[in-house]
N, C-alpha and C positions, 0 to 999 in steps of 0.2 A: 260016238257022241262023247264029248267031254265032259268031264265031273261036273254035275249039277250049280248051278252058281246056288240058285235059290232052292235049298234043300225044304220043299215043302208038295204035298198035293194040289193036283189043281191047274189050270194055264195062267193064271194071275196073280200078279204081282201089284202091291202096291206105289204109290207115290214116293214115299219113302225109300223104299227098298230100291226101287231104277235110282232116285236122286245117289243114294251109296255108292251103286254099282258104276255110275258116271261118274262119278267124284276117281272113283278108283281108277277109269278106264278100265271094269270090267266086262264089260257088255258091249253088243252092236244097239243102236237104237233107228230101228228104221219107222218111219212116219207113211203111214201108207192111204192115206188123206189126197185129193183130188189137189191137181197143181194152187188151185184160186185160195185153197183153205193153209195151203202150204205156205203161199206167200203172205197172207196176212197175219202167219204166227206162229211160231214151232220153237220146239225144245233143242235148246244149244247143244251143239253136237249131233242129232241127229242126220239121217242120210234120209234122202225123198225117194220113196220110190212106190206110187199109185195100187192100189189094192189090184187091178188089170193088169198090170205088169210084173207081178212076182213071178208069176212064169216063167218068163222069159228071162227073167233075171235074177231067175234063184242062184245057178253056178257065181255069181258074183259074190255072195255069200260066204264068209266063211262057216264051215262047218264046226271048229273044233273050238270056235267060239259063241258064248252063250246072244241070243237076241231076243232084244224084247220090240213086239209090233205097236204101236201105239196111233190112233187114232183118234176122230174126236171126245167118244163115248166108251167104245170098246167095245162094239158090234164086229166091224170089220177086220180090228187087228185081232179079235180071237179068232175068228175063222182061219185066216193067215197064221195063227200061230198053232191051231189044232191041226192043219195041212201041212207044215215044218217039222212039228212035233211029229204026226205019222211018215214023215220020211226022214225022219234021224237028227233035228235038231235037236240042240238046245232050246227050245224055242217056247218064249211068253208073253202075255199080252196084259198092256198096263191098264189097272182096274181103273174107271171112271173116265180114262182116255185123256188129251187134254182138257176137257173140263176140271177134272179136279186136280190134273198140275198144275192148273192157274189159277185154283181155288185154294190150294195150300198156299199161295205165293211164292211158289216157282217159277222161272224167268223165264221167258218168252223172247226172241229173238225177229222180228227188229226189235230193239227196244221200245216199249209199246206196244209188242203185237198184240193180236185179239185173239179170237178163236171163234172161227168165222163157222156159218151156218153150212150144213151138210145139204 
């Protein structure tokens, strides 16, 4: 695993700290949200890939880079990120989920997305 990005305990990370880590292009930022909820709103840069399908599509993954799971609340991507975490990632999950990245007033992509019901 690679040096820790977010040197703290815990799987979660705040709003704040992913917006830093993107700014920098440190981070993967995977959205792991059902396609409907995908399309109506998600955090620039992220990659789509449905809570069902980590699976299959872990090796996609880089390993030696840190990821944060994010979802709408942050049910789903800690789970995704406690099962990353036991198999050797970097891996965390964004506290409050998109809820509160579009409660800080961070951007959503289409311009105007929402953050659609689970």
């Amino acid at each position: 695993m690679a040096d820790p990005l977010f040197d703290q305990p815990g799987l979660e990370v705040d709003v704040a700290q992913l917006a830093e880590a993107l700014e920098r292009d440190a981070v993967t930022l995977i959205d792991v949200r059902e396609p409907y909820e995908w399309e109506a709103g998600r955090i620039p840069g992220a990659v789509h890939v449905a809570l069902g399908e980590l699976g299959s599509r872990a090796s996609e993954i880089d390993r030696e880079r840190p990821v944060v799971f994010q979802c709408r609340v942050g049910g789903r991507s800690g789970m995704a990120a406690q099962a990353f975490r036991e198999a050797g990632f970097d891996a965390w999950s964004l506290r409050g989920g998109l809820l509160d990245w579009a409660a800080a007033g961070q951007p959503l992509v289409p311009e105007g997305g929402t953050v659609a019901d689970h």
